[in-house]
N, C-alpha and C positions, 0 to 999 in steps of 0.2 A: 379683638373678637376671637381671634386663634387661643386667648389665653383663655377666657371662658369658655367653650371646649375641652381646653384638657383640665378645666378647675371640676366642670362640670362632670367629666369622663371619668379624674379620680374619686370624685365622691360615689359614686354605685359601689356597690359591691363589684370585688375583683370577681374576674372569669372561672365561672366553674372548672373550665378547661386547666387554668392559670393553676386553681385549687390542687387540683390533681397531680398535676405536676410540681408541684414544689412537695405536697403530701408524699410520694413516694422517694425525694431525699435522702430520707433516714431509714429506710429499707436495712442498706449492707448493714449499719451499725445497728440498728434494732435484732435485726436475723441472730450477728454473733453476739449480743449483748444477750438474747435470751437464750444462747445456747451457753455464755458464760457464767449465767446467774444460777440457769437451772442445774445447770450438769456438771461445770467445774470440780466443785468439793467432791461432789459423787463421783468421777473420773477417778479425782488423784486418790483420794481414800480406796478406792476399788483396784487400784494398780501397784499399792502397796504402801505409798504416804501413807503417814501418823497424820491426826484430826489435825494436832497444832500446825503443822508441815505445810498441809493443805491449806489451814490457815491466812500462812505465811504469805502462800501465794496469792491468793486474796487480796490480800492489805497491801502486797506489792504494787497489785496493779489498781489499785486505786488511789494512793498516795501518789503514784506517776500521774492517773489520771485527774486527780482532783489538782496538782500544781501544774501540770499543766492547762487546764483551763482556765486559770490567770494570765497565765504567761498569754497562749494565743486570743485570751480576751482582750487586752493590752494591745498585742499585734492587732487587731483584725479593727480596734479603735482608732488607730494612728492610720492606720495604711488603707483598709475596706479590702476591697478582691475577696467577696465570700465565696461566692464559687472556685477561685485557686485556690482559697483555705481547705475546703470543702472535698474538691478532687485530689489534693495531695494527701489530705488525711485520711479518704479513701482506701487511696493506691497503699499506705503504710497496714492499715488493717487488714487488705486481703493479702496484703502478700508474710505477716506475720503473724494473723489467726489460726493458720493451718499447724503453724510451728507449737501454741501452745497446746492442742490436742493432738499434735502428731509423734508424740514418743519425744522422749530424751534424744537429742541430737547431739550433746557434747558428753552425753555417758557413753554412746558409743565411740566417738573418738576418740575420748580419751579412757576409754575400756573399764568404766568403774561407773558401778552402780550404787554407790554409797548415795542411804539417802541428804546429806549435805548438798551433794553434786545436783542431785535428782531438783532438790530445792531451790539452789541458786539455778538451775537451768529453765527453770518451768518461770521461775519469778521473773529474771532477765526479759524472757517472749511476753511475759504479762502486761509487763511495766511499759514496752514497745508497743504492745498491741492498744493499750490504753491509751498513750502518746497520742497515735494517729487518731482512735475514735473519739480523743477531747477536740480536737481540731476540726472533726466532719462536725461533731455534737453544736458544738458552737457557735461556726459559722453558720449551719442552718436555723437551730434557735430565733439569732440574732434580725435574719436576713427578715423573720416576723415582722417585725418593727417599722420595717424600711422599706416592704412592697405595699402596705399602704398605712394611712391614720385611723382608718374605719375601724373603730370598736368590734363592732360585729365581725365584721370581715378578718378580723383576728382572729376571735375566739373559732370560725368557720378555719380558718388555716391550722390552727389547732387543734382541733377537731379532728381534721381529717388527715393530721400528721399523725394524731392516737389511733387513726382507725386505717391507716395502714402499718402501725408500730403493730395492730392486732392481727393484720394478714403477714405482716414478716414472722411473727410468734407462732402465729397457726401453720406457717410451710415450715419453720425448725420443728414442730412437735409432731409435723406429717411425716418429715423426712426422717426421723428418729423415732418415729411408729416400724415403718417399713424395716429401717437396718435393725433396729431390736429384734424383730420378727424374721428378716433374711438370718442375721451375722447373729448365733448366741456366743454371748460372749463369757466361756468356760474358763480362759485362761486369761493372763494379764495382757498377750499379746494380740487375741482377739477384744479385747473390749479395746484396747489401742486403735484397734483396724475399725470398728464400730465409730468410736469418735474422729475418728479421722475421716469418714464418710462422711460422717456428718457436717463436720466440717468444712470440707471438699465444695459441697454441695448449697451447703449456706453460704459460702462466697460466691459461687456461680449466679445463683438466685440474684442476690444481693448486687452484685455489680451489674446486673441486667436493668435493675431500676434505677441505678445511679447513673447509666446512661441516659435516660428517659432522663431524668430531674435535667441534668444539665443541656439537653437539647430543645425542652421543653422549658426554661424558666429564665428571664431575661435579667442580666445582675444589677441587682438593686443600689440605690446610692444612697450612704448615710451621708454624707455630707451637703446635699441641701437643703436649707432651714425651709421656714414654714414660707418666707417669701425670697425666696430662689437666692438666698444668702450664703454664703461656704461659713460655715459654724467651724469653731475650735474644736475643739478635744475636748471631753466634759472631764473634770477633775474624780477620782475618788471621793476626795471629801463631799465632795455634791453629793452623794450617794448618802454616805455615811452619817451627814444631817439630817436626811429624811427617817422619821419613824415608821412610814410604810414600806420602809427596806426592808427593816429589821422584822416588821412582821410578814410580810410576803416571803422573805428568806428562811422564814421557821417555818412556814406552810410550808413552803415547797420541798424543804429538806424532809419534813415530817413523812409529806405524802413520796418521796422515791424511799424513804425506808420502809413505809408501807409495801410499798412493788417488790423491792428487793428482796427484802428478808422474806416475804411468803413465798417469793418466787424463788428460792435458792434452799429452801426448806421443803417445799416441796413434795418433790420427787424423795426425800428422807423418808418425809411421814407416810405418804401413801406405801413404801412398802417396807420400812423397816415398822411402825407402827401399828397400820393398817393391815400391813402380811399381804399386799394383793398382788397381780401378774405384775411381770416384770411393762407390760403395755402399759399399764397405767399412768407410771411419771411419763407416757407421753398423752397418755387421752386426759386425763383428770386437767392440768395444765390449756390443753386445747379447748376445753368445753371453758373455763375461765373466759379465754381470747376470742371466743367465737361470741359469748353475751357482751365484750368491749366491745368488739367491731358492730355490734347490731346498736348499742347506746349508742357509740362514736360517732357513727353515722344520722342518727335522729338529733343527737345535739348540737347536728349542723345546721338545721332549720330555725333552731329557737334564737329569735330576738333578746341578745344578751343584756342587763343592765344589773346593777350593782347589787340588785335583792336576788335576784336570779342566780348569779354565782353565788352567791353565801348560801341561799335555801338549795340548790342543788351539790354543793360542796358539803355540807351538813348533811342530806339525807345517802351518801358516802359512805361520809363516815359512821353515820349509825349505822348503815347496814354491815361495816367491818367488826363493828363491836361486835352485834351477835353472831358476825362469819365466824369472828375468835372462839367466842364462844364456844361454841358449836364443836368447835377443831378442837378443843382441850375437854371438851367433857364425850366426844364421841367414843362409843368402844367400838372393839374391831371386831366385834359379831354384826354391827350393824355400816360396816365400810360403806357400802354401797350411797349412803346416802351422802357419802364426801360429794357424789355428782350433784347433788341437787345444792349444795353446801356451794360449791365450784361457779354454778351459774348465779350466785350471788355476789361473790365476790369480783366475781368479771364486770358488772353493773357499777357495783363499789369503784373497781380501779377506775374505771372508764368515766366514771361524774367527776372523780377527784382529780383524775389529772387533767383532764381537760379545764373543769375551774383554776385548778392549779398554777399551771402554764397562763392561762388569760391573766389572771391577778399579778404574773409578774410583768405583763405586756402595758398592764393599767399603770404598773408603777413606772415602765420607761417613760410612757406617753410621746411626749414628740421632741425627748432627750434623744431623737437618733445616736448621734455618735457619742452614746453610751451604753448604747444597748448591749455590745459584746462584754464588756466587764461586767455588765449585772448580768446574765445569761453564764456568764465564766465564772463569777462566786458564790453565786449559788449553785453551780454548779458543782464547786469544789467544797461547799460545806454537804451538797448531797454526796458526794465520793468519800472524805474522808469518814463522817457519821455512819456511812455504812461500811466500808471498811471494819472500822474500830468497832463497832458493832458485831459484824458478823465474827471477828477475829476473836472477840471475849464469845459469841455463843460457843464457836466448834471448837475452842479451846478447852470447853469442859463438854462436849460433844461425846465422849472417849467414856465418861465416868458413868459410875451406876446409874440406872433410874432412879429417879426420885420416889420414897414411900409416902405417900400420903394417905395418911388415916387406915382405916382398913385394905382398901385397894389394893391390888397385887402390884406387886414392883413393876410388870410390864406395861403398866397402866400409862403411868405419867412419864413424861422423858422433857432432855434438854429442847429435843426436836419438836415437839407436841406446846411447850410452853412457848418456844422463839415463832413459832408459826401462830401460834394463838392470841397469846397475851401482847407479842410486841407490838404488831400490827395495830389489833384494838386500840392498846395504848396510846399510841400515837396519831387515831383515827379520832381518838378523842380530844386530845389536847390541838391539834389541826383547827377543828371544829371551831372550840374553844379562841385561840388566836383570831379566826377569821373573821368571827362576830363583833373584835374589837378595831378592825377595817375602817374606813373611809377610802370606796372605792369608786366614787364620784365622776367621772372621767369629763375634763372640758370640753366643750363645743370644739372639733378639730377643727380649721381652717385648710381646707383640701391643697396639696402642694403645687406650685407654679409648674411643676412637670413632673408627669408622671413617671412614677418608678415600674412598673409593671405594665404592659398593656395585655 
């Protein structure tokens, strides 16, 4: 009798309360993830790095973080302990976040500011700071899988992890409204003191909710089967024979280069393009995350099934193609309308990743203890593809503008095409992959004990 009860218990949908609390998780890591995507490049080029230099640093810390999320996907398969995963990978991001925007630490010790030093010093923190946020990234990902089977009740913990990914975004571009506005940053030393506010203040924030997650969220167990069985360790090659890997792994890669490269482009084009206040790379960014978090929220309601991800994953990425658009044929007499440009593309991000995320949830199914490996490479196909990506954009970042046809050279740039066309690009072909799915999802069989109450 006791066992129908909790058969009965785990089939509802998880606790909104429950919801909430595992959603604000990814908080620390979301905070400094959009203060490293949007402002990064813009830092170190502003402090006297060369584009490639800046680069550099880039592709450091995401080759760290894309091999790393093998490696602890591997761990966290064999052993579980998400939440140890989770609070240690923490503690390495706030206590080495501050280091990559807080100045050269070993040009002052060893009294040389050659940029060499400057490079391997900034890359070293990058590659560290990555470490630890592949380890928080993963174990929370994973733990999806494992606090229940409910389809819905997925795509709802998904959801509401995107729509606090959008209030972590919205207090980085609040907090970096405010120091742009207090701290101008005239000299290299002041924009130093600028990001290093920021910074300061994004791990404050940030580990405030990472208390909450973990006092709030009870640790899940992948290793009970569907009838209170200890399952093995699922192999790679299981993965590797399924054709809904390899398409859900191109989605998914597709859509974080979508996030990333507009998000890290950005703040470029609104004022080196655009010419507008220096407030902008924080308002234009926040009015994006403020139309996610209004989506993220409403697509917590909807009753998810296989036509519903594809037709909301699709109307996405169309609306990316003409955000592109839009960003490459806008001139800068008519800036202003980037706002209305911005509330589109928040919508966009917020359909696509939330489908995004579900579709790899559909492809664990009730592979529990394999859900950290597939969470960990695609993970690490989204790290390194953006890497290498953004490492060939701001590599020719430096170079003239491009002439096209009449148009004045200031017209067209590296930064206007990587913001406009990649995106789209990739919104399209996403699109495209999705509709050749089979995302089907079996009748779950509720598990002999609950993982969440």
């Amino acid at each position: 009798m006791g066992n129908n009860i909790e058969d009965d218990s785990f089939s509802k949908p998880v606790e909104r309360w429950s919801v909430y609390c595992y959603g604000v998780g990814h908080m620390l890591n979301d905070i400094t993830s959009a203060c490293w995507f949007t402002y990064l490049l813009l830092f170190l080029t502003e402090i006297g790095l060369s584009s490639r230099d800046a680069a550099i640093v880039m592709l450091s810390g995401q080759i760290a973080d894309g091999l790393a999320t093998i490696f602890f996907g591997e761990l966290i398969d064999r052993f579980g302990h998400f939440k140890i995963w989770h609070g240690a990978g923490s503690i390495l991001v706030a206590i080495s976040f501050s280091s990559v925007f807080g100045g050269c630490v070993p040009c002052k010790v060893l009294s040389s500011f050659t940029s060499m030093v400057e490079t391997v010093s900034y890359s070293t923190f990058a590659a560290i700071f990555n470490v630890g946020w592949a380890a928080t990234q993963v174990s929370h990902m994973s733990m999806v899988s494992c606090i229940t089977l409910n389809s819905t009740s997925r795509v709802v913990l998904a959801s509401c992890r995107n729509a606090f990914t959008m209030v972590a975004n919205l207090s980085l571009y609040g907090i970096a409204f405010i120091v742009f506005e207090v701290i101008k940053g005239k000299t290299p030393t002041d924009i130093e003191n600028q990001y290093r506010w920021i910074a300061y203040l994004s791990i404050f924030i940030g580990c405030c909710f990472v208390g909450i997650f973990h006092l709030g969220t009870n640790e899940p167990s992948s290793k009970t089967g569907i009838h209170g069985n200890i399952l093995a360790r699922i192999s790679w090659t299981y993965w590797f024979l399924k054709i809904l890997y390899y398409q859900v792994a191109l989605v998914y890669t597709l859509t974080r280069l979508v996030l990333n490269v507009s998000q890290a482009y950005l703040a470029f084009y609104v004022i080196d393009d655009l010419r507008m206040a220096q407030s902008s790379k924080a308002l234009v960014p926040a009015i994006i995350y403020i139309s996610s978090f209004v989506v993220s929220l409403l697509l917590q309601e909807i009753a998810w099934n296989e036509k519903r991800l594809k037709a909301y994953y699709t109307i996405g990425g169309i609306l990316w193609v003409f955000c592109g658009i839009a960003i490459v044929l806008l001139p800068r007499s008519m800036s202003l309308f980037v706002y209305a440009v911005s509330i589109f593309i928040g919508i966009a991000n917020a359909l696509m990743t939330v489908t995004a995320v579900s579709m790899q949830n559909i492809l664990i199914g009730q592979d529990l203890n394999g859900c950290a490996f597939v969470c960990g490479s695609l993970s690490f196909l989204d790290k390194i593809s953006c890497g290498l990506t953004l490492f060939v954009l701001q590599s020719y970042h430096s170079s003239s503008p491009v002439v096209a046809g009449n148009i004045s050279n200031d017209y067209f740039s590296i930064t206007r095409y990587g913001l406009g066309l990649v995106p789209a690009f990739c919104s399209l072909v996403g699109v495209a992959v999705t509709w050749t799915m089979e995302l089907r999802n079996p009748l779950y069989k509720p598990l002999t004990e609950t993982l969440l109450e």
